[in-house]
DSSP file (Angstrom, degrees, kcal/mol; ACC not computed):
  #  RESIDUE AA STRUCTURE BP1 BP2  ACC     N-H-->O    O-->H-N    N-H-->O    O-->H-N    TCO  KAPPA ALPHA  PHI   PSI    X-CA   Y-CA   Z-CA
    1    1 A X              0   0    0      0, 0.0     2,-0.4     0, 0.0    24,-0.3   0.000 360.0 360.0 360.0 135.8    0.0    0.0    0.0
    2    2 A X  E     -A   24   0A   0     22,-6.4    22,-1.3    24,-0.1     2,-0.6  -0.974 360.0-162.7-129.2 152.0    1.3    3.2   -0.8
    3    3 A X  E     -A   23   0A   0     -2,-0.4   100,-0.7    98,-0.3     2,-0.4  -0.985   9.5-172.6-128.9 106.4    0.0    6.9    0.5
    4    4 A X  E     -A   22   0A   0     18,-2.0    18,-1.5    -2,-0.6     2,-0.4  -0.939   2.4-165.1-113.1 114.7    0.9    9.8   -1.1
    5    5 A X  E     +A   21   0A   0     -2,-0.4     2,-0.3    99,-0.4    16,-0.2  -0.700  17.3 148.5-104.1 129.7    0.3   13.2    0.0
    6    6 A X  E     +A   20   0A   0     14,-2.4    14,-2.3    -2,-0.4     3,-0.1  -0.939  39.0  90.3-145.6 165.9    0.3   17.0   -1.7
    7    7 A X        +     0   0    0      1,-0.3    11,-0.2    -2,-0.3    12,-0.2  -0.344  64.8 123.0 122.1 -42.1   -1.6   20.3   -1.2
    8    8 A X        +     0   0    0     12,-0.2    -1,-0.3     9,-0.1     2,-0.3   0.159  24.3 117.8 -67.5-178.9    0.8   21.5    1.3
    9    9 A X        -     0   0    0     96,-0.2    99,-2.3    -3,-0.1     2,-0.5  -0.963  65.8 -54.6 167.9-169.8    2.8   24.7    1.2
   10   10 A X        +     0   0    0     -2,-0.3    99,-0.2    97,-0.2     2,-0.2  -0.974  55.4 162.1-127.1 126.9    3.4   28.2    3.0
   11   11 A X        -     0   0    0     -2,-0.5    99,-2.6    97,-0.5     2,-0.3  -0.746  35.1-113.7-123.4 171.0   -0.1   30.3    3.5
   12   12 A X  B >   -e  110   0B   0     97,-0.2     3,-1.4    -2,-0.2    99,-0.2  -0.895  52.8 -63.8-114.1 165.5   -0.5   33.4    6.1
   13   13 A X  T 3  S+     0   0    0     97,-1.9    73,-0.1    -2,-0.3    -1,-0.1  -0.070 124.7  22.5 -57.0 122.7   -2.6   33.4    9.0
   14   14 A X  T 3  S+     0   0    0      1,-0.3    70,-1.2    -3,-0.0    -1,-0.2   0.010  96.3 116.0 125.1 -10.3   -6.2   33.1    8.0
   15   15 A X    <   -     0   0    0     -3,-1.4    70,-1.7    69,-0.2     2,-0.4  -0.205  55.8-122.5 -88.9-173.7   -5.6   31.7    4.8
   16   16 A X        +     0   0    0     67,-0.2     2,-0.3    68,-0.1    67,-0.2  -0.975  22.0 173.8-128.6 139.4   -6.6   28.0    3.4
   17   17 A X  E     -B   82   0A   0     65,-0.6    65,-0.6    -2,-0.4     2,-0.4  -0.980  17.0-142.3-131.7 167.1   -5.0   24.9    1.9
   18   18 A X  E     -B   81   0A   0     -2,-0.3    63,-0.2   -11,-0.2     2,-0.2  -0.842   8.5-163.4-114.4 133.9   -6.1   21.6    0.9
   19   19 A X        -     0   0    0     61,-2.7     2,-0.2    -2,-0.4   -12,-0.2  -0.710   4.3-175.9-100.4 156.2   -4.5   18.2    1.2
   20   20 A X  E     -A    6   0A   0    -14,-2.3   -14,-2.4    -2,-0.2     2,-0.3  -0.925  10.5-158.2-152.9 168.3   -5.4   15.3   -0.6
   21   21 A X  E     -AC   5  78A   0     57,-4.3    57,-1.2    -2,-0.2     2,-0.5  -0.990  13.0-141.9-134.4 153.0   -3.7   12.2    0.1
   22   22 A X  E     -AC   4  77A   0    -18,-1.5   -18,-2.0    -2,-0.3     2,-0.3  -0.886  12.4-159.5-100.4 120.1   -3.8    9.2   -3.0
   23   23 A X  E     +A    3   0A   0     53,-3.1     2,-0.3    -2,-0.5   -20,-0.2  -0.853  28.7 148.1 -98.7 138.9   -4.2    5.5   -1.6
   24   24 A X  E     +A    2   0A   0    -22,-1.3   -22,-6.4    -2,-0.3     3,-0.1  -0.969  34.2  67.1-166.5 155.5   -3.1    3.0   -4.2
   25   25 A X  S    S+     0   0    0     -2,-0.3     2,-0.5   -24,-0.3    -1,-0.0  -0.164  97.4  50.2 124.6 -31.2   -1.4   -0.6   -3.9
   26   26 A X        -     0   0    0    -24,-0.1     2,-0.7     2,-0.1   -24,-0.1  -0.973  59.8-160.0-133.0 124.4   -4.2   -2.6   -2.3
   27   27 A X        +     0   0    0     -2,-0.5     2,-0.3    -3,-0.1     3,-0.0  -0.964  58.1 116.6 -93.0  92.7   -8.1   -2.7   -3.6
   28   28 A X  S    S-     0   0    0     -2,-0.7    -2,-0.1     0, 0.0     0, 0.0  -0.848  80.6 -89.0-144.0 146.3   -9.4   -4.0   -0.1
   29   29 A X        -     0   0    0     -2,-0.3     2,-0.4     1,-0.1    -2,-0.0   0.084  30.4-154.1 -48.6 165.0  -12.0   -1.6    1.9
   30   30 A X        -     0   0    0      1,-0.1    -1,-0.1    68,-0.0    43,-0.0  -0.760   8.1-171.5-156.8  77.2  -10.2    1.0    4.2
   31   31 A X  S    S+     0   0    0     -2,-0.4    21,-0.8    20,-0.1     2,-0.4   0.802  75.2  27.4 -71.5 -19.2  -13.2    1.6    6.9
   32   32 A X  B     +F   51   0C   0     19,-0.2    66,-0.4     2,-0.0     2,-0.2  -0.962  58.2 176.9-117.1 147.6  -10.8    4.8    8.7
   33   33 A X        -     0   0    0     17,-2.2     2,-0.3    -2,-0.4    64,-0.1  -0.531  21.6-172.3-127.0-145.5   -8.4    6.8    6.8
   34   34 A X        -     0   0    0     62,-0.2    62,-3.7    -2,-0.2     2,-0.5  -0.791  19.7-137.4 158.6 130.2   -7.1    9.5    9.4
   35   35 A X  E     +GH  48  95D   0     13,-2.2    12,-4.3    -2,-0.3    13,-1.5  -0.954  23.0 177.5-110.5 122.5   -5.0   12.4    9.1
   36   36 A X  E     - H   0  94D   0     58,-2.1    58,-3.2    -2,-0.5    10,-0.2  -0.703   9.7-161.5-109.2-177.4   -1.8   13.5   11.9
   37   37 A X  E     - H   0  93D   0     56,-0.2     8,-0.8    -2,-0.2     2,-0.6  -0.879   1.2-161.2-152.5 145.1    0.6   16.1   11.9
   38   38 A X  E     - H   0  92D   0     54,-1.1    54,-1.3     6,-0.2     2,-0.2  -0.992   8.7-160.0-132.4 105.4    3.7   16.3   13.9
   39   39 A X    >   -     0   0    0     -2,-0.6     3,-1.1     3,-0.3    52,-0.1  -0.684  43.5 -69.2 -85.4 152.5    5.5   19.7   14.6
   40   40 A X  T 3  S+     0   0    0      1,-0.2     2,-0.4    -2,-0.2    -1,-0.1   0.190 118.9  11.4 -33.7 170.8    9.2   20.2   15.6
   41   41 A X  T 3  S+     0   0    0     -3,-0.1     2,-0.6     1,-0.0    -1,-0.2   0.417 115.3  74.8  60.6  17.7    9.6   19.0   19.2
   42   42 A X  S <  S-     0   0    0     -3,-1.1    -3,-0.3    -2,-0.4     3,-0.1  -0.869  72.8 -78.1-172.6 146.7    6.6   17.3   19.7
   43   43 A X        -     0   0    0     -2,-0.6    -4,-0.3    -5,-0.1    -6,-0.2   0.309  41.7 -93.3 -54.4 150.3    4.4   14.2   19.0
   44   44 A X        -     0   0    0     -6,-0.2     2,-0.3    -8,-0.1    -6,-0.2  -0.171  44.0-171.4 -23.8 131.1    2.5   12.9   16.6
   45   45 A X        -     0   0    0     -8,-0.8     2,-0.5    -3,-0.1    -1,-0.1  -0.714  31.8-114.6-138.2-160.7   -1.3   13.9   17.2
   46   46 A X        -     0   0    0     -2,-0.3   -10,-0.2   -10,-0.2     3,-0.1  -0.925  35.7-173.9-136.6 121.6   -4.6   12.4   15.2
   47   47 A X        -     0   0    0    -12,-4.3    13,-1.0    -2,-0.5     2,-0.3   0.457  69.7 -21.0 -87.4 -38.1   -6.2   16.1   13.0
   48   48 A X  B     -GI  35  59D   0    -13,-1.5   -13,-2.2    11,-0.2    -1,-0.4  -0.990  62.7-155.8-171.7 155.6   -9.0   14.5   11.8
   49   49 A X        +     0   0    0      9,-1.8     2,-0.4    -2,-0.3   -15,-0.2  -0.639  17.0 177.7-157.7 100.5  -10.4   10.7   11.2
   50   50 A X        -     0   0    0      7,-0.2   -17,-2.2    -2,-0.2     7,-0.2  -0.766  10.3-152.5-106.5 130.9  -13.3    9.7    8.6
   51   51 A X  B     -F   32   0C   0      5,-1.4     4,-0.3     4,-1.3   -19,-0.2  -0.248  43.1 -44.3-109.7-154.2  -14.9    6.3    7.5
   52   52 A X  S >  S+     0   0    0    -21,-0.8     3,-0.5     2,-0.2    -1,-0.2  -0.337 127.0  14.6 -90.1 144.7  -16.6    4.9    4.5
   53   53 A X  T 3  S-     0   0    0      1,-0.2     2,-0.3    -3,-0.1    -1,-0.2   0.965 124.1 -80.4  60.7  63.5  -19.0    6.9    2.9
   54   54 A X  T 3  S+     0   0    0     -4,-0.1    -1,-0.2     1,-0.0    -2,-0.2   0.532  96.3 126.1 -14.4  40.8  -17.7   10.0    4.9
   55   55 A X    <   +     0   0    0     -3,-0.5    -4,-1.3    -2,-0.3    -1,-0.0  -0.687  49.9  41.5 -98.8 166.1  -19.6    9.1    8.0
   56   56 A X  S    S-     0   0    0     -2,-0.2    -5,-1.4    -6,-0.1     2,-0.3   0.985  78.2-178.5  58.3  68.5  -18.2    8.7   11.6
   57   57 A X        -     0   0    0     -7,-0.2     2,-0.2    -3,-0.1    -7,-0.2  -0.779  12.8-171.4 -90.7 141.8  -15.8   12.0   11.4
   58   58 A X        -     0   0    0     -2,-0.3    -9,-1.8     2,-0.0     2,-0.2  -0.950   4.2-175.8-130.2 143.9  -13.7   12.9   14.2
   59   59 A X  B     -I   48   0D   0     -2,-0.2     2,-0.3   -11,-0.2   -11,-0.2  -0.659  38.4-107.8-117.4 170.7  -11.5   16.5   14.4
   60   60 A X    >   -     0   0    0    -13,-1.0     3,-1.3    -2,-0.2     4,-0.2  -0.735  41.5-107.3 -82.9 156.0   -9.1   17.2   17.4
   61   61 A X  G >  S+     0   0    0     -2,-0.3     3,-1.3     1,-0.3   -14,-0.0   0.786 115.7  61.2 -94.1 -30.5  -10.8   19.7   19.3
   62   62 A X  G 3  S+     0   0    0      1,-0.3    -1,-0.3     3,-0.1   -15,-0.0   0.358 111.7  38.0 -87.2   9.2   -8.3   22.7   18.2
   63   63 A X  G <  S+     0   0    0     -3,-1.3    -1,-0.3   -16,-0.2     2,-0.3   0.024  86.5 128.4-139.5   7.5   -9.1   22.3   14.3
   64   64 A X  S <  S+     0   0    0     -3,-1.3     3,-0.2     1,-0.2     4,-0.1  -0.474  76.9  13.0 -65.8 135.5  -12.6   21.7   14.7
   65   65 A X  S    S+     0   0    0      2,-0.4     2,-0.4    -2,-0.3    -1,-0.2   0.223 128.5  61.3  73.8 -22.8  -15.2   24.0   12.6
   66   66 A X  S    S+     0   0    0      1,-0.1    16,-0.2    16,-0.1    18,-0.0  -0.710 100.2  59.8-105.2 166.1  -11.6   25.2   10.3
   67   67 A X        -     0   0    0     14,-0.6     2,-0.4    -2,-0.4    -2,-0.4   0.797  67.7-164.5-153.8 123.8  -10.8   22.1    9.2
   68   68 A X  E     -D   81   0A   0     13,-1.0    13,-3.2    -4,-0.1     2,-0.3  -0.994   5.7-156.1-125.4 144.7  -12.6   19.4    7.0
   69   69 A X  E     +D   80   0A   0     -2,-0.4     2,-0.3    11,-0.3    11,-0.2  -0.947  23.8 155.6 -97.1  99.4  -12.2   15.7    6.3
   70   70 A X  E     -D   79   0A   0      9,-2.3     9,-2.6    -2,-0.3     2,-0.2  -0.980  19.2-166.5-141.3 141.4  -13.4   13.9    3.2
   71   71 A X  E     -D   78   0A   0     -2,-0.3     7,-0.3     7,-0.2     2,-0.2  -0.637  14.9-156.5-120.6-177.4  -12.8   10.9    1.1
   72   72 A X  E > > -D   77   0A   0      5,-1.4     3,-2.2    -2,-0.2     5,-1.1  -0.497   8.9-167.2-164.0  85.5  -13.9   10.0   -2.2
   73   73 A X  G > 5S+     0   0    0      1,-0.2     3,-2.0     2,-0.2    -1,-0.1   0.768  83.7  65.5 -43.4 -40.2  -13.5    6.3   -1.9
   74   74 A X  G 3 5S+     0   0    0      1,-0.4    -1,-0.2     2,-0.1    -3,-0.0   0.677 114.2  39.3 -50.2 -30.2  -14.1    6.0   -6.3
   75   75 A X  G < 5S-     0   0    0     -3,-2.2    -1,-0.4     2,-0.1   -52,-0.3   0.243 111.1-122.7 -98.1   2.2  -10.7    8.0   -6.3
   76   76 A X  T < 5 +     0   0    0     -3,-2.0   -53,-3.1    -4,-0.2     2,-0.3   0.795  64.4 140.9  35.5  36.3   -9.0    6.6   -3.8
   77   77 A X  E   < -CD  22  72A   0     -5,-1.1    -5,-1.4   -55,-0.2     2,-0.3  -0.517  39.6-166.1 -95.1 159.1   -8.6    9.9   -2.0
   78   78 A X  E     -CD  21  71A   0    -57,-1.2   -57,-4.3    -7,-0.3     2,-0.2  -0.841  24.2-163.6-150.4 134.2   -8.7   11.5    1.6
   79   79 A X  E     - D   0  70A   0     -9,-2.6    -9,-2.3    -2,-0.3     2,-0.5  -0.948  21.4-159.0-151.8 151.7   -8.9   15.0    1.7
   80   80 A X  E     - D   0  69A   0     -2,-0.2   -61,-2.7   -11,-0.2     2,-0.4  -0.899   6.9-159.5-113.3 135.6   -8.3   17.5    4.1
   81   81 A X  E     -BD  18  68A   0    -13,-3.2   -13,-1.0    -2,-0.5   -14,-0.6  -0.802  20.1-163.4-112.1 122.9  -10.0   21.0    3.5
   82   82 A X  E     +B   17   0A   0    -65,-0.6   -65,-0.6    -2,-0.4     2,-0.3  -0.993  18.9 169.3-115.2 112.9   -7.5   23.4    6.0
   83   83 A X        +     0   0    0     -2,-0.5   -67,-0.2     1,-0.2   -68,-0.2  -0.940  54.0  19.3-111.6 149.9   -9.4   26.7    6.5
   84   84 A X  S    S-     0   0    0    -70,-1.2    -1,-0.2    -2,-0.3   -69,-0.2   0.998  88.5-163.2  58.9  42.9   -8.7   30.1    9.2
   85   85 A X        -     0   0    0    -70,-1.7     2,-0.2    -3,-0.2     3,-0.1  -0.249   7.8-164.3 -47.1 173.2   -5.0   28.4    9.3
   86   86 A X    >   -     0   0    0      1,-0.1     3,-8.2   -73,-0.1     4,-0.3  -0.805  38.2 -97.2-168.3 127.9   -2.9   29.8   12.5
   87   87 A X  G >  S+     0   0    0      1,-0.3     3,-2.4    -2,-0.2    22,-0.5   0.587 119.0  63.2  19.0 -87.4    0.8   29.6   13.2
   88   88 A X  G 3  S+     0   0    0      1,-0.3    -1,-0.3    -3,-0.1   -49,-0.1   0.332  86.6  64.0 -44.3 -15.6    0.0   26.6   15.4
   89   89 A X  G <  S+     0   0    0     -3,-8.2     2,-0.5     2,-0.0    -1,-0.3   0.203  76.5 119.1-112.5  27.2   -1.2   24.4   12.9
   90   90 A X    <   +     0   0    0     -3,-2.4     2,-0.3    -4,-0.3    18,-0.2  -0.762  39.4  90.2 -74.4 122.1    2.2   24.5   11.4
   91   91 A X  E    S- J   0 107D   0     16,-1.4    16,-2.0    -2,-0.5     2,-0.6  -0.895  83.2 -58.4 177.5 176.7    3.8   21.1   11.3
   92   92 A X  E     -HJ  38 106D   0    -54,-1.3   -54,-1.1    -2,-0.3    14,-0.2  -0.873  43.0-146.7 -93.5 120.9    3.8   18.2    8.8
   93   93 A X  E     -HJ  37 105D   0     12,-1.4    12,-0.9    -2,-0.6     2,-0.3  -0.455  18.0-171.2-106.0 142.1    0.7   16.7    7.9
   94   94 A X  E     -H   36   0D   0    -58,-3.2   -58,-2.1    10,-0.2     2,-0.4  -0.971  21.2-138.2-132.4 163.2    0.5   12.5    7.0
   95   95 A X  E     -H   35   0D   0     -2,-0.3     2,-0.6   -60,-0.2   -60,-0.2  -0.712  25.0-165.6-102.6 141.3   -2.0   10.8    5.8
   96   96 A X        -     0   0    0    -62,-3.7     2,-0.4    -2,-0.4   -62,-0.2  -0.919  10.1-176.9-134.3 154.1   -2.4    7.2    7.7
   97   97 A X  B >  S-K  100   0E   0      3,-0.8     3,-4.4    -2,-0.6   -64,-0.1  -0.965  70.1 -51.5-152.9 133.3   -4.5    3.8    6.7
   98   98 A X  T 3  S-     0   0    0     -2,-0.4   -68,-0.0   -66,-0.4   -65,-0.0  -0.076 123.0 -23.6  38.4 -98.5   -4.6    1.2    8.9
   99   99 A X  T 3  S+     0   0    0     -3,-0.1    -1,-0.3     2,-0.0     2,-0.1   0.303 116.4  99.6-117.9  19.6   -0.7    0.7    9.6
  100  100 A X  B <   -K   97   0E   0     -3,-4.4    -3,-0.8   -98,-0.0     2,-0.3  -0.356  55.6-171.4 -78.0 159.9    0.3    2.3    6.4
  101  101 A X        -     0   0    0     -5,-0.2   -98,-0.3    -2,-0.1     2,-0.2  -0.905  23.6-123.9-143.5 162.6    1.7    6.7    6.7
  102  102 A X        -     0   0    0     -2,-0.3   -98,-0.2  -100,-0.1     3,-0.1  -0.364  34.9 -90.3 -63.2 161.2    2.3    8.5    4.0
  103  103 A X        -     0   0    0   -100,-0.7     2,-0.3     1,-0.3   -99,-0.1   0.809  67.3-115.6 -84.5 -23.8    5.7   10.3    3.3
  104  104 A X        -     0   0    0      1,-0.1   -99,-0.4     2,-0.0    -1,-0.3  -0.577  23.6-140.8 117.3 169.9    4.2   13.7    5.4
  105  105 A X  E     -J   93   0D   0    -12,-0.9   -12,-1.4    -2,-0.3     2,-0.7  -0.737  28.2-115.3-169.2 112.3    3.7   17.2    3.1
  106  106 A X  E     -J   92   0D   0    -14,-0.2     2,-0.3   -98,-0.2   -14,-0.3  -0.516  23.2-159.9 -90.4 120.4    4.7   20.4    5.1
  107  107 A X  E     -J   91   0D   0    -16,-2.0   -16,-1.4    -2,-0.7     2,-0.3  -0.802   5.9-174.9-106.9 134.3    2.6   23.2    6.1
  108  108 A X        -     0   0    0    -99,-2.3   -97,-0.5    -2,-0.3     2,-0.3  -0.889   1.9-178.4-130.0  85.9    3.9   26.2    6.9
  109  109 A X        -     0   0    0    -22,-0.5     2,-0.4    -2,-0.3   -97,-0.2  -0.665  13.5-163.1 -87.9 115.1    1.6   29.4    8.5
  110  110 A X  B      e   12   0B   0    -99,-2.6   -97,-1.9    -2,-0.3   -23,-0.1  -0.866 360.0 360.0-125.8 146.9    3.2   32.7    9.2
  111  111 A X              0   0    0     -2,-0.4    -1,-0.1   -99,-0.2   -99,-0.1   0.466 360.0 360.0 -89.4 360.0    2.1   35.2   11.0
């Protein structure tokens, strides 16, 4: 299975970008996909986590309402909709399925 991720990039505070992350290697169902991000000095966290047929969403509480999570299983896509960016949600975003990650795509928000 392989996960590839793009959309990231350097915005200023307030602005929006979009991920999408490409699933490919494996035709078997993938009931979560799940987005982290990890910033310098500090752990891995869970952004956002969606399941077939985008039902059963979960955000982390500090990207909730800016942030959306969508797949579009027919593409083999996850995508993350980034809106009302801040500093803080600079860090390197991965895409994860099951025990597969993506190689990470880095978002950069300046104040």
């Amino acid at each position: 299975v392989q996960l590839v991720e793009s959309g990231g990039g350097e915005v200023q505070t307030g602005g929006s970008l979009r991920l999408s992350c490409v699933v490919s290697g494996r035709a078997t169902s993938r009931p979560v996909m799940g987005w982290f991000r990890q910033a310098p000095g500090k752990e891995r966290e869970m952004v956002a986590t969606i399941g077939v047929n985008n039902e059963i969403t979960q955000y982390l509480s500090t990207v909730k309402g800016r942030f959306t999570v969508s797949r579009d299983d027919a593409k083999n896509t996850m995508y993350l909709q980034m809106n009302s960016l801040k500093p803080e949600d600079s860090a390197v975003y991965y895409c994860n399925v099951e025990d597969y990650w993506g190689q990470g795509t880095q978002v950069t928000v300046s104040s």
